[in-house]
PDB file with one MODEL, atoms N, CA, C and O in Angstrom:
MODEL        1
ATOM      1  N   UNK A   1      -1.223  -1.205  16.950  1.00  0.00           N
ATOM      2  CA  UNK A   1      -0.508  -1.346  15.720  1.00  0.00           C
ATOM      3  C   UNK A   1       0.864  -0.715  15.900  1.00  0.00           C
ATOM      4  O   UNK A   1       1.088   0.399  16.374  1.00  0.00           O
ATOM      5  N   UNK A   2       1.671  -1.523  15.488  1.00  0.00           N
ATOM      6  CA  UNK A   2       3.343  -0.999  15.530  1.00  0.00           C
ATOM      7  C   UNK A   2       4.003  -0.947  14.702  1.00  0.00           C
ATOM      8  O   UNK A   2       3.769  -1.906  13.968  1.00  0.00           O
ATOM      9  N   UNK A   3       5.130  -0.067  14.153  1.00  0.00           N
ATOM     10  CA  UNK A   3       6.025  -0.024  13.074  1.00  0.00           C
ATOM     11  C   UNK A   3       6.908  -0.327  13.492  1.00  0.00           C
ATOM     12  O   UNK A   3       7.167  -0.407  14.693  1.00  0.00           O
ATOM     13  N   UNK A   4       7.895  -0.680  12.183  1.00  0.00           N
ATOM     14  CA  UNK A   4       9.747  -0.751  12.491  1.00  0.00           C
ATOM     15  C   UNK A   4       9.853   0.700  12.646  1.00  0.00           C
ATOM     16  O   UNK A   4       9.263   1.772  12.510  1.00  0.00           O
ATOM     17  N   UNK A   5      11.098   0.046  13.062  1.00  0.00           N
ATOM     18  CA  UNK A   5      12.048   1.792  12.835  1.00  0.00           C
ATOM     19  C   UNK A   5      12.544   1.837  11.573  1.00  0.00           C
ATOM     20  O   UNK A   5      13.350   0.923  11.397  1.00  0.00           O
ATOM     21  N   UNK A   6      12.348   2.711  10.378  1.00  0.00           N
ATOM     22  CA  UNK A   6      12.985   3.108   9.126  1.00  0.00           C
ATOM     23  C   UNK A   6      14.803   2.853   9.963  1.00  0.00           C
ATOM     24  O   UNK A   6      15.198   3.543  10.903  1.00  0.00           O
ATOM     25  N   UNK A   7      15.631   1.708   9.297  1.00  0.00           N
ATOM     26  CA  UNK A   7      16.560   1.014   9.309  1.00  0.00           C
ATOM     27  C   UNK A   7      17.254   1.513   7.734  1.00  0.00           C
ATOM     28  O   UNK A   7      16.777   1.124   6.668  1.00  0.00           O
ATOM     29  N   UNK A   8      18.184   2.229   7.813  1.00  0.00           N
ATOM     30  CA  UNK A   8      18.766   2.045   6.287  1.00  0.00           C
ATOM     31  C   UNK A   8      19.852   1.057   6.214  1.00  0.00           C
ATOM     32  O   UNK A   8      20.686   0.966   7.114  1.00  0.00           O
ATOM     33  N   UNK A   9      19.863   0.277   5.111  1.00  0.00           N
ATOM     34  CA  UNK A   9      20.626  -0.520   4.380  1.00  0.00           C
ATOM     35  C   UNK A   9      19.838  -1.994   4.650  1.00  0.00           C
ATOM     36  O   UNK A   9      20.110  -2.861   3.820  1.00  0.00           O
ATOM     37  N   UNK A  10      18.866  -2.380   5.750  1.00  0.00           N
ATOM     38  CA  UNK A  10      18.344  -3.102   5.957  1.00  0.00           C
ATOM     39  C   UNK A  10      17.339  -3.864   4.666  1.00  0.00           C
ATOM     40  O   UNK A  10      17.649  -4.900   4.078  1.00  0.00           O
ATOM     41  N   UNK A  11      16.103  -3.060   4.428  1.00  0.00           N
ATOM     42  CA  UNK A  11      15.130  -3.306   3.827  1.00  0.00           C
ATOM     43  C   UNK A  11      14.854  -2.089   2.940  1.00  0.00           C
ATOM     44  O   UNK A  11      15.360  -1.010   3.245  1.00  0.00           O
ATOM     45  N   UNK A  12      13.962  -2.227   1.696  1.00  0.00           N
ATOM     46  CA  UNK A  12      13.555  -1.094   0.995  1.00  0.00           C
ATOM     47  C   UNK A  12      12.912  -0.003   2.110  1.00  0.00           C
ATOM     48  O   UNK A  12      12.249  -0.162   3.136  1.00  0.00           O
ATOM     49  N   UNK A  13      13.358   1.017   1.506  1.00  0.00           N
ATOM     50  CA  UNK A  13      12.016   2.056   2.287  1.00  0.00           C
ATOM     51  C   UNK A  13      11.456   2.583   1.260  1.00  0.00           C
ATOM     52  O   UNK A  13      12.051   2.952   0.247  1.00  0.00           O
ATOM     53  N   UNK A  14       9.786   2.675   1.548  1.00  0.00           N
ATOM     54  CA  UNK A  14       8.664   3.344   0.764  1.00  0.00           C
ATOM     55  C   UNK A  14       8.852   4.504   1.188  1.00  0.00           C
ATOM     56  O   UNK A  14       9.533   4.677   2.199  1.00  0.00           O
ATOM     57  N   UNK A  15       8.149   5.809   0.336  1.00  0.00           N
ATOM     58  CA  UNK A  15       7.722   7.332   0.754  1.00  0.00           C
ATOM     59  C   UNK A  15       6.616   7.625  -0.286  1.00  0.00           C
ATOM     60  O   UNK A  15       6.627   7.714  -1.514  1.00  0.00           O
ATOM     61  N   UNK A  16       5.505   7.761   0.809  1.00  0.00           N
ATOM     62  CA  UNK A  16       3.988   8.236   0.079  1.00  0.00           C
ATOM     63  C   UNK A  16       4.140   9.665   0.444  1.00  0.00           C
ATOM     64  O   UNK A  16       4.783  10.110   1.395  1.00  0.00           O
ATOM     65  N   UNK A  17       3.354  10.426  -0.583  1.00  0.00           N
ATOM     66  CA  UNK A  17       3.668  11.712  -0.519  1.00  0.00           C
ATOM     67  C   UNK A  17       2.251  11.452  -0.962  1.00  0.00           C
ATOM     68  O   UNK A  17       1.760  10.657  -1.763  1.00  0.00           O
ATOM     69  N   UNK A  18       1.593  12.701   0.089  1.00  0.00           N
ATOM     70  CA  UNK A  18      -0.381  12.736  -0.808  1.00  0.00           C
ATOM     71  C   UNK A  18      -0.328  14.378  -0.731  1.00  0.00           C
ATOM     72  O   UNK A  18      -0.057  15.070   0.250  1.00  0.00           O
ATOM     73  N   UNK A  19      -0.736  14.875  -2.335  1.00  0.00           N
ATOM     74  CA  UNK A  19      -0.551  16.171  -2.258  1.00  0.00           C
ATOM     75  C   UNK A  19      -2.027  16.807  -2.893  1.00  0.00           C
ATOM     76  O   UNK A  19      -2.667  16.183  -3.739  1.00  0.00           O
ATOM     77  N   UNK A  20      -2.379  17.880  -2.460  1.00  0.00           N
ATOM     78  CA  UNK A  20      -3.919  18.008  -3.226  1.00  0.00           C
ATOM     79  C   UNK A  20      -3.691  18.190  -4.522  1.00  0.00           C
ATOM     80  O   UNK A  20      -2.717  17.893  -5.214  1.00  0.00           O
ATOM     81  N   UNK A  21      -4.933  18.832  -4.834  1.00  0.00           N
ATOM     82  CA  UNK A  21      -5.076  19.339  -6.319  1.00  0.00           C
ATOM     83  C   UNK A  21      -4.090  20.442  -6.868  1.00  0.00           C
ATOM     84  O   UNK A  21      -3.382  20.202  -7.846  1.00  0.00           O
ATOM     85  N   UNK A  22      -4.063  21.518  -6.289  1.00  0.00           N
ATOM     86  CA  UNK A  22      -2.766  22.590  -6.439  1.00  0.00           C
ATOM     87  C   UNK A  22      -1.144  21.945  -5.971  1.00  0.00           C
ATOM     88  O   UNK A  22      -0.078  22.554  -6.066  1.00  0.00           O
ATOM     89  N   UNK A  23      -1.309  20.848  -5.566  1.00  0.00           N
ATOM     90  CA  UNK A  23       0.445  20.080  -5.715  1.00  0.00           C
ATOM     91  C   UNK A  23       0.635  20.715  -4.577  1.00  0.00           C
ATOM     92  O   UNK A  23       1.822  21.025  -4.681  1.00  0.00           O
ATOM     93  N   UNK A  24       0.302  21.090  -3.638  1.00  0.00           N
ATOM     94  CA  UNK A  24       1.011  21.530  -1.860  1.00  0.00           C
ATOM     95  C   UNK A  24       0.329  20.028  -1.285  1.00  0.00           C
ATOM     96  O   UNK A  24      -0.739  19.416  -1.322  1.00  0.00           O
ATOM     97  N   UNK A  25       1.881  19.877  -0.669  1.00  0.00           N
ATOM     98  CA  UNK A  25       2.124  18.549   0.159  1.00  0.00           C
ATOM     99  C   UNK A  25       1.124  18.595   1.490  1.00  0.00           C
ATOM    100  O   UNK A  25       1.259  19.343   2.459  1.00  0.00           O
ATOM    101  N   UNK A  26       0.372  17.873   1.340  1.00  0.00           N
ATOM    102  CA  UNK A  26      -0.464  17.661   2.567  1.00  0.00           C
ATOM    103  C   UNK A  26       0.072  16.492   3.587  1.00  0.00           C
ATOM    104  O   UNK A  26       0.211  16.886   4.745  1.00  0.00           O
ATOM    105  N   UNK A  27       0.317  15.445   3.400  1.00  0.00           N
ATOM    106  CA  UNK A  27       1.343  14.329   4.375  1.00  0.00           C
ATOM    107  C   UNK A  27       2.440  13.271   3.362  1.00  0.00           C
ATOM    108  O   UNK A  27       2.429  12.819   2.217  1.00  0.00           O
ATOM    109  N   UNK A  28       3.234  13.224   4.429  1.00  0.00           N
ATOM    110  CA  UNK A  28       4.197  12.301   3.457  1.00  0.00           C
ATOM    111  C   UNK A  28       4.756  11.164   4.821  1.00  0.00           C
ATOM    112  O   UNK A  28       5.047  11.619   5.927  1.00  0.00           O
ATOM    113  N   UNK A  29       4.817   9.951   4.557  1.00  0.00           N
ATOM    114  CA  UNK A  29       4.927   9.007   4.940  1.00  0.00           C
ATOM    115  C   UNK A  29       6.243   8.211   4.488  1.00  0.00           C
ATOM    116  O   UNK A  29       6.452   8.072   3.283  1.00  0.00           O
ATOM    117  N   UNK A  30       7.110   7.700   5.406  1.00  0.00           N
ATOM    118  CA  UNK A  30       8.193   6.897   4.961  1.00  0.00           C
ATOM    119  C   UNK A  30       8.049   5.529   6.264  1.00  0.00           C
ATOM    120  O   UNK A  30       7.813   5.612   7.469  1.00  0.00           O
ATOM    121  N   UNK A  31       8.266   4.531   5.522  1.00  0.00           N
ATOM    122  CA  UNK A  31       7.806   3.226   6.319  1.00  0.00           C
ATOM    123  C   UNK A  31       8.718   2.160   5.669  1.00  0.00           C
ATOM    124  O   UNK A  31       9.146   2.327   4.527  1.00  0.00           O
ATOM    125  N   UNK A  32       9.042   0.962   6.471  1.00  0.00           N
ATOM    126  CA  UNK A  32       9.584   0.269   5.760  1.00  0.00           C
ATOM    127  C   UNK A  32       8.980  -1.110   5.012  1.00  0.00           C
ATOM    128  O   UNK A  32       8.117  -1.738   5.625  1.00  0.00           O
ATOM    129  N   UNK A  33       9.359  -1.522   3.882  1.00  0.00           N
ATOM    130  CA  UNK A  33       8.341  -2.306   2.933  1.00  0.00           C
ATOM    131  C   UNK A  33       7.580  -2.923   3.832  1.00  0.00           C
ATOM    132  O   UNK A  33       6.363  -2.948   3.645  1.00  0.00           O
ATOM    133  N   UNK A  34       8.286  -3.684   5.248  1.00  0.00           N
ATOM    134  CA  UNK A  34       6.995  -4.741   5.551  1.00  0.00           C
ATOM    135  C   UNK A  34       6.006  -3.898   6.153  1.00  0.00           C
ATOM    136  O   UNK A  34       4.824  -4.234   6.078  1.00  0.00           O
ATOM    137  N   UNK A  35       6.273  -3.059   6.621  1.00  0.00           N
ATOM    138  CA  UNK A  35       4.914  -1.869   7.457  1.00  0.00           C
ATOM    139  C   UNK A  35       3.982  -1.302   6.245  1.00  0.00           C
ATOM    140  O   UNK A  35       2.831  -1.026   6.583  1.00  0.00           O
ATOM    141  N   UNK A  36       4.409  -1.042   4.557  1.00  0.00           N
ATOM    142  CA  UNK A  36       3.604  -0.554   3.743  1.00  0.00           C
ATOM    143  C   UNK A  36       2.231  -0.832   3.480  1.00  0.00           C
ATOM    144  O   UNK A  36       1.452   0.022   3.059  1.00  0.00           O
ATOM    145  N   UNK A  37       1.864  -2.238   3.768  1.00  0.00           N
ATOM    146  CA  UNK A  37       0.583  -2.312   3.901  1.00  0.00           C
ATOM    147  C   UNK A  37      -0.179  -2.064   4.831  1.00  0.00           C
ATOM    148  O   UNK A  37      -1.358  -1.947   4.497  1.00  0.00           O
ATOM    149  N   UNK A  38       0.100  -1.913   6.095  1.00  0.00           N
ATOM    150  CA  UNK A  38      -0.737  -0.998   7.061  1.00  0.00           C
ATOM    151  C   UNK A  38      -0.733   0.394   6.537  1.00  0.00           C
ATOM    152  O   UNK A  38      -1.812   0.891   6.212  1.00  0.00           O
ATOM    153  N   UNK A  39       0.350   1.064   6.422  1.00  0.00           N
ATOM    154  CA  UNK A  39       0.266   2.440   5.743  1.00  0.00           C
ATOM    155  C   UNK A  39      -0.711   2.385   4.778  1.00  0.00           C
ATOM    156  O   UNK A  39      -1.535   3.269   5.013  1.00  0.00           O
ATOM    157  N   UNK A  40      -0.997   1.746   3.796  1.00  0.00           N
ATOM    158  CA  UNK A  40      -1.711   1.922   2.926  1.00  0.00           C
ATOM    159  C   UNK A  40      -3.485   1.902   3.405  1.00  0.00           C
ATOM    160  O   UNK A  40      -4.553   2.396   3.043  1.00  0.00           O
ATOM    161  N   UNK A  41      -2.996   1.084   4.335  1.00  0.00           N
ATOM    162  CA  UNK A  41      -4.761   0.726   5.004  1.00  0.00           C
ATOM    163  C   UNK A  41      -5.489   2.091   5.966  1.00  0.00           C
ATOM    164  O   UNK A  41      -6.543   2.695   6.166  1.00  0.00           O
ATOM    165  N   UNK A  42      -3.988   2.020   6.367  1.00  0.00           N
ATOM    166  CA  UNK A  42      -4.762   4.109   7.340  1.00  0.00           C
ATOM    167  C   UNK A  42      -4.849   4.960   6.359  1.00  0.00           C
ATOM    168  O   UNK A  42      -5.936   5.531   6.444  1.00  0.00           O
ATOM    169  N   UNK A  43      -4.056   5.440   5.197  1.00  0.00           N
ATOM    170  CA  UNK A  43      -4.391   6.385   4.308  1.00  0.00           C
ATOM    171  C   UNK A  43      -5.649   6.471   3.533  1.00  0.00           C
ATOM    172  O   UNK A  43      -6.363   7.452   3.325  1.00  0.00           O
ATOM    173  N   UNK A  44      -5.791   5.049   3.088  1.00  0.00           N
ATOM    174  CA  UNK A  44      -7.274   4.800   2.643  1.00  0.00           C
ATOM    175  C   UNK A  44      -8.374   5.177   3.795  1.00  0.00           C
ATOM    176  O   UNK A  44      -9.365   5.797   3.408  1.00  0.00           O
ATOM    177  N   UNK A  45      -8.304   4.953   4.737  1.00  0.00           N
ATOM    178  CA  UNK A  45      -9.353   4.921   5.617  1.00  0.00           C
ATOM    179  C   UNK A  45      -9.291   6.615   5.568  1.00  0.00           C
ATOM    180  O   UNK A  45     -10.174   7.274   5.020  1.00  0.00           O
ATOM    181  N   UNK A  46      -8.027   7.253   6.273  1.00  0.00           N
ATOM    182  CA  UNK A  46      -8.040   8.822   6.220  1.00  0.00           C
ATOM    183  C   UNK A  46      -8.476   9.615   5.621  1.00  0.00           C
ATOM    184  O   UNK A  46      -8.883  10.677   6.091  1.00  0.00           O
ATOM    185  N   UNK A  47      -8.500   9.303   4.447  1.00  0.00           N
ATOM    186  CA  UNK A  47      -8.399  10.145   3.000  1.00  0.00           C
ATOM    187  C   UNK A  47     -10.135   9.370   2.548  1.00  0.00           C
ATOM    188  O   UNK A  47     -10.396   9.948   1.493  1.00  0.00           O
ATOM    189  N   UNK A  48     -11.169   8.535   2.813  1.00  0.00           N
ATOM    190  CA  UNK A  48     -11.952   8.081   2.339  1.00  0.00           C
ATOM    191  C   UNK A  48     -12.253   7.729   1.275  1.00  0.00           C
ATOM    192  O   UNK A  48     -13.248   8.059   0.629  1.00  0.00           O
ATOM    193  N   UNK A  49     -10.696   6.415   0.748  1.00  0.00           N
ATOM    194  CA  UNK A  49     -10.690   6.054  -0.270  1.00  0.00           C
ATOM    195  C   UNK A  49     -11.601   4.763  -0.590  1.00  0.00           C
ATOM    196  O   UNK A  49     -12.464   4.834   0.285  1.00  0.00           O
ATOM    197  N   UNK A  50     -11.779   4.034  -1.087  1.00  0.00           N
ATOM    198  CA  UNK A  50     -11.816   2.530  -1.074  1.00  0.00           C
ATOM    199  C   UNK A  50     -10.642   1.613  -2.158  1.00  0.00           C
ATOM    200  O   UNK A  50      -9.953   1.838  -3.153  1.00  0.00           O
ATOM    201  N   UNK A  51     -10.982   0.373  -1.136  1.00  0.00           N
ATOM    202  CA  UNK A  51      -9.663  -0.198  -1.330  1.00  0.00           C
ATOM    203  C   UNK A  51     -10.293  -1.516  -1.843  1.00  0.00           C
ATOM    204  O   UNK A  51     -11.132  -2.077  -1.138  1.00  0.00           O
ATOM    205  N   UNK A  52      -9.829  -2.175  -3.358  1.00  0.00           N
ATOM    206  CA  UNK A  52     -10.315  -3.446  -3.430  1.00  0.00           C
ATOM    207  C   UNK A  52      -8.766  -4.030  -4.169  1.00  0.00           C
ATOM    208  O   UNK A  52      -8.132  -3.460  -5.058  1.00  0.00           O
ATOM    209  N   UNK A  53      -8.428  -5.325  -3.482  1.00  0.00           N
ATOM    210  CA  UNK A  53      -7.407  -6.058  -3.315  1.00  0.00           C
ATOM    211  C   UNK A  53      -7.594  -7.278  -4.624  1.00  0.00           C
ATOM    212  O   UNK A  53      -8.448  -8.164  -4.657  1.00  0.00           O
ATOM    213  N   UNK A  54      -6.837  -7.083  -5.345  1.00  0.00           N
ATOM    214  CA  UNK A  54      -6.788  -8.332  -6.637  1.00  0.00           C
ATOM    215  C   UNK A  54      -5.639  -9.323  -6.453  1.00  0.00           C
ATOM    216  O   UNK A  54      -4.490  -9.006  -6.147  1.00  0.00           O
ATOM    217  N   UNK A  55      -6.014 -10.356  -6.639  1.00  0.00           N
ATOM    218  CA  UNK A  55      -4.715 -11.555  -6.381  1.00  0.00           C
ATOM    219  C   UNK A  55      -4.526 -11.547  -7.697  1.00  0.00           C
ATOM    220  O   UNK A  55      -5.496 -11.622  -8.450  1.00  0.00           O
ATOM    221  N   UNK A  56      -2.822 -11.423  -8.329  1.00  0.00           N
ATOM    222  CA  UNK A  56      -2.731 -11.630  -9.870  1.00  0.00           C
ATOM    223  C   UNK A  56      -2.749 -13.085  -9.626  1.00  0.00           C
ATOM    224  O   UNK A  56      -2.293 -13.735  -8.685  1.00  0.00           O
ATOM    225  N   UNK A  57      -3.508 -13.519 -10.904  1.00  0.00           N
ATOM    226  CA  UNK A  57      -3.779 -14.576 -11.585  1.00  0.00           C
ATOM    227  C   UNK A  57      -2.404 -15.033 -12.294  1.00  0.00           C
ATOM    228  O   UNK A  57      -2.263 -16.191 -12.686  1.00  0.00           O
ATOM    229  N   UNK A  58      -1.429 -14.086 -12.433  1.00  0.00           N
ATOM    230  CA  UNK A  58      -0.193 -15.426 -13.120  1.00  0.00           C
ATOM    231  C   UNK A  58      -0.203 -14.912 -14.545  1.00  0.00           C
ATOM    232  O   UNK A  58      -1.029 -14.239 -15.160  1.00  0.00           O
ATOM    233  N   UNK A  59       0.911 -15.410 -14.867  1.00  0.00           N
ATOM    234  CA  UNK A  59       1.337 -15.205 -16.080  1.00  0.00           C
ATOM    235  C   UNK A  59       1.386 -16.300 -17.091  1.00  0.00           C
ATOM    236  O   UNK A  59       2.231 -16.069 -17.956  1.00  0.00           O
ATOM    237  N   UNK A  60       0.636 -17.605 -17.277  1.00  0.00           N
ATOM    238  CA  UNK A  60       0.712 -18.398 -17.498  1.00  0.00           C
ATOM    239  C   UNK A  60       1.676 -19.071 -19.039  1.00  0.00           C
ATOM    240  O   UNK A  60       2.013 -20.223 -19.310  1.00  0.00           O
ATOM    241  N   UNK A  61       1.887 -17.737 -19.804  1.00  0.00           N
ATOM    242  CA  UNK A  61       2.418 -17.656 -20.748  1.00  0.00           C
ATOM    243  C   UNK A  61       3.969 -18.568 -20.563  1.00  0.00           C
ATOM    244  O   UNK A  61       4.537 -19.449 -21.209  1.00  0.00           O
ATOM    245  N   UNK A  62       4.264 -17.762 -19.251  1.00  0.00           N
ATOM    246  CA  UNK A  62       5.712 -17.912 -18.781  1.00  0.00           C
ATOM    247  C   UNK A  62       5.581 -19.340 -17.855  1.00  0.00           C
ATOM    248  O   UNK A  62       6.664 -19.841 -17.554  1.00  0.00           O
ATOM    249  N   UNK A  63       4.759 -19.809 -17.535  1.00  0.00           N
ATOM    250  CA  UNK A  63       5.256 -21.170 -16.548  1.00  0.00           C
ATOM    251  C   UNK A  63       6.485 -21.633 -17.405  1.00  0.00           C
ATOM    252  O   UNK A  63       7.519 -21.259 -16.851  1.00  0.00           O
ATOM    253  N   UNK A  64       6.692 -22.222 -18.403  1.00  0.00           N
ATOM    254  CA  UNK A  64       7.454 -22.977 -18.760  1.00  0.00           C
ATOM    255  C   UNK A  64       8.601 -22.653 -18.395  1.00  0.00           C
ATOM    256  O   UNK A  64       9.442 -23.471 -18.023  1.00  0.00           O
ATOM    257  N   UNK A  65       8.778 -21.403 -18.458  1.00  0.00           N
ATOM    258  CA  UNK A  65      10.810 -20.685 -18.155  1.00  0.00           C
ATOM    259  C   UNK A  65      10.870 -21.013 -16.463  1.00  0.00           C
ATOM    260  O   UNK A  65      11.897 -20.496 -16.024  1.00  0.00           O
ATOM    261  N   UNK A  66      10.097 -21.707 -15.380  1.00  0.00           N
ATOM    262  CA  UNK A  66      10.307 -21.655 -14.289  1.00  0.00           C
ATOM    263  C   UNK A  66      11.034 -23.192 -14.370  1.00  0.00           C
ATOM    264  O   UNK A  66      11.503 -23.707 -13.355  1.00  0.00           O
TER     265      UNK A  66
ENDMDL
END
């Protein structure tokens, strides 16, 4: 698995910050948007979260303004 190099002016950059219960910074992460979803997939795994993925369904209200 490979990252970009954090590039500024290029692309957004994310920064996850995971801090415990008393607010002391335990890891902080900066990645760039297209790498954020791997980041998200090791932290979950690290941290023994679970992860369930929803496709939005749409706004159907709004088709018409497209």
């Amino acid at each position: 698995m490979s990252f970009n190099k954090v590039r500024l002016g290029v692309n957004e950059i994310f920064e996850v910050i995971v801090k415990d219960s008393n607010g002391r910074k335990i890891e902080e992460w900066k990645c760039m948007k297209d790498d954020f979803p791997k980041v998200v997939k090791i932290l979950f795994n690290k941290f023994g979260l679970t992860m369930e993925i929803k496709e939005p369904k749409g706004n159907k209200d709004l088709d018409w303004a497209i």
